[in-house]
Residue frames as qw, qx, qy, qz and C-alpha x, y, z in Angstrom:
[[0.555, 0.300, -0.775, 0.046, -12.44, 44.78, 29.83],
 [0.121, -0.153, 0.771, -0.606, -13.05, 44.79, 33.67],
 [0.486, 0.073, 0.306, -0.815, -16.40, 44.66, 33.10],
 [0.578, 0.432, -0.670, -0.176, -16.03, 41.77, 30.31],
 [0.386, 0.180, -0.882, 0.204, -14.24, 39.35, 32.85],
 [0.364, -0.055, 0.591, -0.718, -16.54, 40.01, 35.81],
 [0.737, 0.239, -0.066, -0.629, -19.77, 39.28, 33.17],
 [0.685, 0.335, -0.622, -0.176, -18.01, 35.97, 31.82],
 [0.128, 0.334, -0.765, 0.535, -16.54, 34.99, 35.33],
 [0.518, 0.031, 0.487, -0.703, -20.29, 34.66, 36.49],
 [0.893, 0.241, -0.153, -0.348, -21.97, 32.86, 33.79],
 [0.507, 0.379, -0.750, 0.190, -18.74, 30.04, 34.24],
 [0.008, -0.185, 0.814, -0.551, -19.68, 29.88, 38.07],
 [0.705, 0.031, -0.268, -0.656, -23.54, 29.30, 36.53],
 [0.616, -0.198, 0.755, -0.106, -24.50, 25.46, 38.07],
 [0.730, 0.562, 0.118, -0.372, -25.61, 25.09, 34.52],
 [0.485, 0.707, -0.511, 0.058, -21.91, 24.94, 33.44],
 [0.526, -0.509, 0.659, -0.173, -21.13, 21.55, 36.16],
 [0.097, -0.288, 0.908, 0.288, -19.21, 18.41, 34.57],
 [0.166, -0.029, 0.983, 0.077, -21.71, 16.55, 34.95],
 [0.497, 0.669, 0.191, -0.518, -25.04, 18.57, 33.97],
 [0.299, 0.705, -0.348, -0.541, -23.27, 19.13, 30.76],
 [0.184, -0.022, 0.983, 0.013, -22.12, 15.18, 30.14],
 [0.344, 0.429, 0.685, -0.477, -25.67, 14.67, 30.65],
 [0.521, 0.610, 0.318, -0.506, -27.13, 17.04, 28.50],
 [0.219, 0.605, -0.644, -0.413, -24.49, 16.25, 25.55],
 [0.323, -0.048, 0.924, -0.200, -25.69, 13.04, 26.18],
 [0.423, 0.505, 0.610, -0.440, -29.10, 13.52, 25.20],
 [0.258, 0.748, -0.346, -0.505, -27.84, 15.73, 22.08],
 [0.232, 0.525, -0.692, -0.438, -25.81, 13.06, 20.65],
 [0.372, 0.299, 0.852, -0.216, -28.42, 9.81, 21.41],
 [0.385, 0.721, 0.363, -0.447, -30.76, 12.06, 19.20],
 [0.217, 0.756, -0.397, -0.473, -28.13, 13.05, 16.74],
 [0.173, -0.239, 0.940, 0.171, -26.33, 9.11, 16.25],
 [0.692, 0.183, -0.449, -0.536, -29.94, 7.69, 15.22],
 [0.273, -0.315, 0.831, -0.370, -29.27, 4.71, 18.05],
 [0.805, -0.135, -0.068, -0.574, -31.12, 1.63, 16.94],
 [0.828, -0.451, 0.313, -0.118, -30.33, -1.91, 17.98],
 [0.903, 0.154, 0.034, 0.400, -27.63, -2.93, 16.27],
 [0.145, 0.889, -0.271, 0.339, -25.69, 0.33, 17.11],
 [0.650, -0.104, -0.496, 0.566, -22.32, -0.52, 18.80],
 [0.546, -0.829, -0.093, -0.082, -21.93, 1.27, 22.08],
 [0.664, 0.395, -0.424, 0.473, -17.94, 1.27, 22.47],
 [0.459, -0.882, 0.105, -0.007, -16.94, 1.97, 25.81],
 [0.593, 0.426, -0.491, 0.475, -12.95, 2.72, 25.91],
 [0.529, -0.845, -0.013, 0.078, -11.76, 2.67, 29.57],
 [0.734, 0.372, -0.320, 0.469, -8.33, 4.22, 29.48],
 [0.498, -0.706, -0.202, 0.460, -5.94, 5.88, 30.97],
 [0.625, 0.736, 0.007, 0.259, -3.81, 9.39, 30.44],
 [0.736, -0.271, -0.173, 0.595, -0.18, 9.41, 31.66],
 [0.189, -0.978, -0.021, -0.082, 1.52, 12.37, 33.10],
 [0.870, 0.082, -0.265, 0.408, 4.88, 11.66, 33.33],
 [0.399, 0.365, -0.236, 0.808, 6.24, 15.06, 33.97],
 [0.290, -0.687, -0.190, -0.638, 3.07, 16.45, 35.81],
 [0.360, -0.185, -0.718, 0.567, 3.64, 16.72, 39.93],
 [0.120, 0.226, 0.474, -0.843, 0.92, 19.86, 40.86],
 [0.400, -0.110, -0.571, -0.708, -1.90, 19.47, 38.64],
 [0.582, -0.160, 0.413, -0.682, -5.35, 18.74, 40.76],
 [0.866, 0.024, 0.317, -0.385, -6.28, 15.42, 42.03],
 [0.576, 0.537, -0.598, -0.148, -3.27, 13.76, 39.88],
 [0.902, -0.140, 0.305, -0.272, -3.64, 10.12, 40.70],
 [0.200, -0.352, 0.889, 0.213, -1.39, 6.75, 39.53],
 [0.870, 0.384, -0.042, -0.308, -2.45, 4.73, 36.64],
 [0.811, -0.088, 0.531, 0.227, -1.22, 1.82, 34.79],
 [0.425, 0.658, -0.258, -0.566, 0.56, 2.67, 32.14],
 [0.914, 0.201, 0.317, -0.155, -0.43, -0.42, 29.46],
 [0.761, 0.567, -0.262, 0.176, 2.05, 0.46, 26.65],
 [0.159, 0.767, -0.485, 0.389, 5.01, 0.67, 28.86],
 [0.760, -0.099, -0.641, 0.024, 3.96, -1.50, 31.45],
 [0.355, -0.083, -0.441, 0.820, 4.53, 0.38, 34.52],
 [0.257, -0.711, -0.505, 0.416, 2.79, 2.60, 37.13],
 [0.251, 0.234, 0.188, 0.920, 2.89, 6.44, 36.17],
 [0.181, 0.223, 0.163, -0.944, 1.27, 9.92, 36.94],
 [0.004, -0.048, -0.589, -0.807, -2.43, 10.42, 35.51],
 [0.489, 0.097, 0.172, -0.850, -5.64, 10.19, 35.01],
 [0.261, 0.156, 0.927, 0.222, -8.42, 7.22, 34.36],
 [0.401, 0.233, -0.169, -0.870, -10.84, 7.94, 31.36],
 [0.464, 0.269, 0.844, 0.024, -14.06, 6.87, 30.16],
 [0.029, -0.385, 0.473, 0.792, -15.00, 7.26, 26.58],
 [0.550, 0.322, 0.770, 0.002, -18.21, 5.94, 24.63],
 [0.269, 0.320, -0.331, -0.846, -19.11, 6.38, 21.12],
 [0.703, 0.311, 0.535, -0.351, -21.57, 5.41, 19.16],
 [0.087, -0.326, 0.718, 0.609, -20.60, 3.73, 15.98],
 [0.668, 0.040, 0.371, -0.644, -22.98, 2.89, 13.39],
 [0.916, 0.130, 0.352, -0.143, -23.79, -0.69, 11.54],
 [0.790, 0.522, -0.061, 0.317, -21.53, -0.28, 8.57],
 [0.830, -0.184, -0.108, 0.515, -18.74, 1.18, 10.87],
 [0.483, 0.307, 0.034, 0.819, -18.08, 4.64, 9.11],
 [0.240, -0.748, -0.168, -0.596, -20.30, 6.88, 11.08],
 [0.514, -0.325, -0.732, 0.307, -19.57, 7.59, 14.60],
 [0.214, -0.716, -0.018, -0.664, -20.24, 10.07, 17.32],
 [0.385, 0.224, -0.637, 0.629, -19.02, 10.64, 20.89],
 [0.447, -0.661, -0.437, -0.414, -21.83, 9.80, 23.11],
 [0.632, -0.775, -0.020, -0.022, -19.87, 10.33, 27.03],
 [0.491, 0.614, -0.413, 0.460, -16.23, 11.78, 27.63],
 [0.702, -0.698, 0.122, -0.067, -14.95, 11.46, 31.85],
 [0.557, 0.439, -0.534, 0.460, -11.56, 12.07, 32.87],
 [0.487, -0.788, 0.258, -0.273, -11.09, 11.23, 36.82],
 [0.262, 0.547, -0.659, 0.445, -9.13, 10.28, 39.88],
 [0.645, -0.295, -0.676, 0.199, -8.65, 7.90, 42.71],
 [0.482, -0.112, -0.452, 0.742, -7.67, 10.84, 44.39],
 [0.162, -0.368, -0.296, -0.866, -10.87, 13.09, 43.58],
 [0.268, 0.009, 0.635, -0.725, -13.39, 14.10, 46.26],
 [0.601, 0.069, 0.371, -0.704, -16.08, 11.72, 46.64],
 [0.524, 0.215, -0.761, -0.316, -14.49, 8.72, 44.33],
 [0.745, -0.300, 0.431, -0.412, -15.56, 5.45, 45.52],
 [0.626, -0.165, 0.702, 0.295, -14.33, 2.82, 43.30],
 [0.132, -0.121, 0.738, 0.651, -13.39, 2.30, 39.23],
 [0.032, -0.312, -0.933, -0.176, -16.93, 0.16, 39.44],
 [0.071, 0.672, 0.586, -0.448, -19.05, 2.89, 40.18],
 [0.101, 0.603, -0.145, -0.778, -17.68, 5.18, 38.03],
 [0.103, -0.135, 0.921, 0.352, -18.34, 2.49, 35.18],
 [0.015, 0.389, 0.905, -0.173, -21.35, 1.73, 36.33],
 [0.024, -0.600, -0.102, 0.793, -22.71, 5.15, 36.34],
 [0.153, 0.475, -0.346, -0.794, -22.17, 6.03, 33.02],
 [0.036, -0.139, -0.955, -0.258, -23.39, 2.35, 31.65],
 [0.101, 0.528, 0.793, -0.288, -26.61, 3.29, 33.10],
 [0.141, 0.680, 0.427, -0.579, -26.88, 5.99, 32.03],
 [0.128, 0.201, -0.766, -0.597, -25.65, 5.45, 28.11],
 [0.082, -0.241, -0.966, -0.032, -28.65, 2.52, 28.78],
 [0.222, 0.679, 0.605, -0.351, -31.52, 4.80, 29.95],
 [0.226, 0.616, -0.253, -0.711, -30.70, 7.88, 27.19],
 [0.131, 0.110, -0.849, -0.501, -30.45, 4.87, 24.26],
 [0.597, -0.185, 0.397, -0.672, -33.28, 3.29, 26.03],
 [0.723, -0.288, 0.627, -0.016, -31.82, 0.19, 26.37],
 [0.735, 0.657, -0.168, -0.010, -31.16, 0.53, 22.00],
 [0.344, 0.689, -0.635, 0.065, -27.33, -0.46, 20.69],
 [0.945, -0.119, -0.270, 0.139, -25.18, -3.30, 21.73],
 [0.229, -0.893, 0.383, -0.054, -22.52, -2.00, 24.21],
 [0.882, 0.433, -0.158, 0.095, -19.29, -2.89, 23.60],
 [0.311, -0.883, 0.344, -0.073, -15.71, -3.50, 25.79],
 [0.486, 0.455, -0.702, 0.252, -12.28, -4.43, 24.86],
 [0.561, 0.006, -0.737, 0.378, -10.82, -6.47, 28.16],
 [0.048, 0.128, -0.384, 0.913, -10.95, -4.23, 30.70],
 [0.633, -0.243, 0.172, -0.715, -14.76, -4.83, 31.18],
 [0.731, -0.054, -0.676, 0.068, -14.25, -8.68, 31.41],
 [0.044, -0.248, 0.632, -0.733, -15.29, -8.29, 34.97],
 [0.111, -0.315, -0.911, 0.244, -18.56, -10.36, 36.71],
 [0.175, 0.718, 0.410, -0.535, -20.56, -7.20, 38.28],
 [0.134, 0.441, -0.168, -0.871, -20.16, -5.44, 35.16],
 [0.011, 0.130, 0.912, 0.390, -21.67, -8.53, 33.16],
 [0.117, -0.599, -0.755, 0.241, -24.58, -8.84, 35.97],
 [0.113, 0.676, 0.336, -0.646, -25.38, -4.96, 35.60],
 [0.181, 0.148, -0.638, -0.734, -24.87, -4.73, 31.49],
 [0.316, -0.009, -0.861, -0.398, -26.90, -7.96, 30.83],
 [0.211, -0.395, -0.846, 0.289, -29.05, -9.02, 34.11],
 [0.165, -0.565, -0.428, 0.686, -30.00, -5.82, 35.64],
 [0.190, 0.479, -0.287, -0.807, -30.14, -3.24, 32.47],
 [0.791, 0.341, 0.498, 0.096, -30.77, -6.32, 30.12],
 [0.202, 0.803, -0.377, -0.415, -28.69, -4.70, 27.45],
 [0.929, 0.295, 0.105, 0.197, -26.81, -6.68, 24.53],
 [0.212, -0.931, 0.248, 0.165, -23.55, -6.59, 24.70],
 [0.907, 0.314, -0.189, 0.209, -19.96, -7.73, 23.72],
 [0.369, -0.831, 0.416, -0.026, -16.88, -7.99, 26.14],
 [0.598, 0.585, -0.541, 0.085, -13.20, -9.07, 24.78],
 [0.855, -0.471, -0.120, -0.178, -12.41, -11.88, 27.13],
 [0.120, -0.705, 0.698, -0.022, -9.10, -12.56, 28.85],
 [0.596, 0.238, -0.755, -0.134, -7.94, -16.09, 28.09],
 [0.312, 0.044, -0.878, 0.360, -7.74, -17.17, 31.32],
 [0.529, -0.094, 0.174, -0.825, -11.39, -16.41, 32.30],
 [0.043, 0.014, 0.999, 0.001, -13.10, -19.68, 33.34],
 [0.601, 0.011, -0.109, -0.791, -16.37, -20.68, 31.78],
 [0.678, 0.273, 0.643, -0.229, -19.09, -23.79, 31.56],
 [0.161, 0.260, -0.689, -0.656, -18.80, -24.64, 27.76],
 [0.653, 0.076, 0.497, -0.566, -22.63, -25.62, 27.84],
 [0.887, 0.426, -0.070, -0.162, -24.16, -28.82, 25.34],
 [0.248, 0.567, -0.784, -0.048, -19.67, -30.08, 25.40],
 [0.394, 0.164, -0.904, 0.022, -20.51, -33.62, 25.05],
 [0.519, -0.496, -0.639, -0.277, -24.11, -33.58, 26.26],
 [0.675, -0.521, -0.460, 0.246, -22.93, -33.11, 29.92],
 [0.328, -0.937, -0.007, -0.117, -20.94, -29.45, 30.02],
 [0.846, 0.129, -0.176, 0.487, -17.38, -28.36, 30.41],
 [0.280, -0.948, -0.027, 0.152, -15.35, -26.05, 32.65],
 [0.749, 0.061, 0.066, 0.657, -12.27, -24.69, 31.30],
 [0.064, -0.643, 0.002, 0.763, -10.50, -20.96, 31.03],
 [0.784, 0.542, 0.228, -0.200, -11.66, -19.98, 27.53],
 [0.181, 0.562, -0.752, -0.292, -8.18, -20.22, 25.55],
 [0.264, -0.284, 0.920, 0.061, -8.58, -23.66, 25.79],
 [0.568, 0.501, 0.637, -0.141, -12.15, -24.34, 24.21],
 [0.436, 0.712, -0.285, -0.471, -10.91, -21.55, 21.57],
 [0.051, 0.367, -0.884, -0.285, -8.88, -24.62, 20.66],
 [0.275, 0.140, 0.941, 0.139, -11.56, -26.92, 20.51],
 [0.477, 0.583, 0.408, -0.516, -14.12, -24.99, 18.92],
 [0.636, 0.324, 0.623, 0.318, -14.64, -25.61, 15.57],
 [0.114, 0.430, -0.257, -0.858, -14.62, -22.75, 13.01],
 [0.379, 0.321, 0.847, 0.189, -17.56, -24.27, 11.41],
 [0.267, 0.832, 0.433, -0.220, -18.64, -20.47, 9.83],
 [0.350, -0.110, 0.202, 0.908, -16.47, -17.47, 7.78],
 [0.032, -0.863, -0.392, 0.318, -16.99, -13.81, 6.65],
 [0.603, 0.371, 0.097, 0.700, -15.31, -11.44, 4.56],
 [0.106, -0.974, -0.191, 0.056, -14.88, -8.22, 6.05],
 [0.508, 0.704, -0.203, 0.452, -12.77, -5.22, 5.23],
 [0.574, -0.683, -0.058, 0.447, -9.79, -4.24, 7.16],
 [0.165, -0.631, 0.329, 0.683, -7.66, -0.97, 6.53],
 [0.381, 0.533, -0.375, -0.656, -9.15, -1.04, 2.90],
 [0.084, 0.516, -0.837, -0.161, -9.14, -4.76, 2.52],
 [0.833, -0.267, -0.049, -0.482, -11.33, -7.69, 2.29],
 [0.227, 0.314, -0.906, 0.173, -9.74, -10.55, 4.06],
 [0.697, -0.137, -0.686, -0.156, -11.54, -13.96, 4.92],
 [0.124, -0.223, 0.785, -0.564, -12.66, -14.75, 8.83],
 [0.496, -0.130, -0.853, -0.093, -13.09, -17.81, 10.58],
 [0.217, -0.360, 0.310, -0.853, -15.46, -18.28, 13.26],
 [0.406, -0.396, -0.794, -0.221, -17.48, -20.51, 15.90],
 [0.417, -0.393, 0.320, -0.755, -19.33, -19.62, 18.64],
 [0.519, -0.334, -0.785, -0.057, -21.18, -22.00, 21.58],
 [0.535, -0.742, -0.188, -0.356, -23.53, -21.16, 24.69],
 [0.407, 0.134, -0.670, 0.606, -21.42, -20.78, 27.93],
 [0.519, -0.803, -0.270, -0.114, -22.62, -20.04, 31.45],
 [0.232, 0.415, -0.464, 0.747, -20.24, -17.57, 33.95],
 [0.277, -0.379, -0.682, 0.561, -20.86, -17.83, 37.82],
 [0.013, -0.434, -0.238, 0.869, -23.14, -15.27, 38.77],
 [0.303, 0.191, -0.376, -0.855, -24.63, -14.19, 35.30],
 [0.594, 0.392, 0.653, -0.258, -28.23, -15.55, 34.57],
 [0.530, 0.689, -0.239, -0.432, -28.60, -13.93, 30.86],
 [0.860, 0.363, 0.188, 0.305, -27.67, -16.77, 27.80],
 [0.110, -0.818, 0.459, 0.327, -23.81, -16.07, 26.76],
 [0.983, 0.105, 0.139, 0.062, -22.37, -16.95, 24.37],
 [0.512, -0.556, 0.427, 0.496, -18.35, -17.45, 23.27],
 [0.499, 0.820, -0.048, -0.276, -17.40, -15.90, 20.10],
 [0.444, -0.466, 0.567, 0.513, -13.73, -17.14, 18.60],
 [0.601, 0.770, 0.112, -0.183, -12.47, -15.75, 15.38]]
């Protein structure tokens, strides 16, 4: 048995068996496995995972906790799968669970950043990456869309101000809640939800964000 734990105890301290090697090479595995072509979503979840009770656990950092609203113990995570066109297939292309309080963090945006690239050079530059709110952020546009060129889709906050380009020949600046109200719904779709077809409206028009060179455009549905 002594001889057991010694043998196992070595191959674990192996560099072969570091976070991020292994990320990596699961990376490559499941890019190869998902079939990635351009119309593959890219999901990126950025959460978080609360601790509530936890006080000695390593590198335990403060998060936001979203459902509750309040500060709390934990950890921030990043999560990407790859989902494909019809929705029912997916696979778990990059898992990361860190801390503000981990040696050698530097900021949220790097750690973001990081993995975007490197979802973007394994796909090679295939799928359409995809982010609830939380990536509604400027540099992450300019390094998705400018810098990587990637295709993407990011759930806007309401109160994000855009150019509403071609509004009345001459251009409009508003936060987008307010063009969602004037944009026509001049399109629909049926698609299923929880088992269901149900009827969506939709328009879209060209916008322009500070900073971002790449065409954007504003989805409301």
């Amino acid at each position: 048995l002594k001889t057991s734990e010694n043998r196992l105890s070595y191959h674990l301290n192996s560099k072969q068996w570091e976070d991020e090697s292994m990320r990596e090479a699961h990376l490559d595995w499941a890019v190869g496995e998902a079939k990635i072509g351009k119309d593959t979503v890219l999901f990126f979840d950025l959460s978080d995972i609360t601790k509530k009770y936890a006080k000695k656990m390593e590198h335990l950092g403060e998060v936001y906790d979203h459902d509750k609203k309040e500060k709390a113990n934990g950890y921030w995570e990043i999560n990407v799968e790859a989902i494909n066109e019809k929705g029912k297939e997916q696979m778990v292309l990059w898992e990361e669970i860190y801390s503000q309080l981990e040696p050698g963090f530097k900021s949220q945006n790097e750690k973001i950043f990081r993995v975007v690239e490197k979802v973007a050079k394994a796909t090679k530059g295939k799928g359409v990456l995809v982010f609830d709110r939380g990536g509604d952020d400027e540099k992450l546009m300019h390094k998705a869309f400018d810098e990587l060129k990637m295709l993407g889709i990011i759930r806007q906050v309401g109160t994000r101000k855009v150019v509403w380009i071609g509004w009345k020949g001459e251009g409009k600046g508003a936060p987008v809640h307010e063009i969602a109200k004037e944009l026509p719904m001049q399109y629909s779709k049926f698609v299923e939800v929880e088992g269901k077809k149900k009827k969506a409206s939709y328009g879209y028009c060209q916008v322009k964000v500070k900073g971002i060179d790449s065409k954007l455009y504003l989805v409301v549905v």
